[in-house]
KEMAR-570434 format. One record per residue: x, y, z of N, C-alpha, C in turn; residue in one letter. Coordinates in steps of 0.2 Angstrom, whole numbers, plus 2048, in hexadecimal, padded with zeros to 3 digits. Layout:
BEGIN
XYZXYZXYZA ...
This chain:
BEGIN
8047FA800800800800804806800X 80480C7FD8078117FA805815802X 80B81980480881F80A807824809X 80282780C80082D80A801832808X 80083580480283B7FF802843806X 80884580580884B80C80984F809X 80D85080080F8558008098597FCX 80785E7FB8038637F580585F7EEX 8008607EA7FF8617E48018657DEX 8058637DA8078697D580286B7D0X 8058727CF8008747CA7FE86D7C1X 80586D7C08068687BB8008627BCX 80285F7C47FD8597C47F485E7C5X 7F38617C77EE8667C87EB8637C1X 7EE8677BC7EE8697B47EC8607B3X 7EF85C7B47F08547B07E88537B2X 7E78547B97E28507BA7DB8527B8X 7D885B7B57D585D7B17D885D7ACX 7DC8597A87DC8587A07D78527A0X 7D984D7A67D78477A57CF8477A9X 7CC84C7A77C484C7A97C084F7B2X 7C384E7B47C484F7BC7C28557BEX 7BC85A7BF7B985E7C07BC8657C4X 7BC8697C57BF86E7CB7BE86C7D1X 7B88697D27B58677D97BC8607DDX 7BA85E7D77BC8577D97C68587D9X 7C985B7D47D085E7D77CF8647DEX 7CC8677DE7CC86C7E47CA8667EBX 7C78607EB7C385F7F17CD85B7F2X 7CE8567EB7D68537EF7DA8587F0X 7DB85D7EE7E18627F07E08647F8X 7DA8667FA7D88687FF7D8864804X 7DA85C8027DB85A8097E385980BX 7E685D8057EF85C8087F0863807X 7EC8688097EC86E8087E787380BX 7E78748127E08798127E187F810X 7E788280D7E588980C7E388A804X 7E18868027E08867FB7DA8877F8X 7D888C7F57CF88F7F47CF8897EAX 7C788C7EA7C58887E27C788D7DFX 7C98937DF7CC8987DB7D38987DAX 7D48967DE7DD8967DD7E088D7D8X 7DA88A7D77D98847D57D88877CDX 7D388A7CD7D188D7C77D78917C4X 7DA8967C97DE89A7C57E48957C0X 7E788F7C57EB88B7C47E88887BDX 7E58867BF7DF8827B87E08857B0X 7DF88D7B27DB88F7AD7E08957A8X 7E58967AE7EA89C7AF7EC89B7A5X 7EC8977A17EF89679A7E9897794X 7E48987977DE8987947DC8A1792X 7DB8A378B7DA8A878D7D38AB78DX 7D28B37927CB8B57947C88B578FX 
């Protein structure tokens, strides 16, 4: 069995796992448990930061 994941999440892996269909929710909710200070917005900005307005 693999042990627990402690550290943060990178933007990179952030990125992979919404290419690969995984909703804001659903990234913001696993981030948030190896991260409390991490808002949906700052999820989005990472997400979306190459998208243009």
């Amino acid at each position: 069995m693999r042990p627990p994941r402690t550290t943060p999440l990178s933007p990179a892996e952030l990125r992979t796992m919404f290419a690969d269909g995984d909703s804001v929710t659903q990234i913001y909710n696993r981030t948030y448990r190896l991260d409390r200070s991490v808002t949906k917005d700052k999820i989005r900005a990472i997400l979306f930061e190459r998208t243009a307005a």
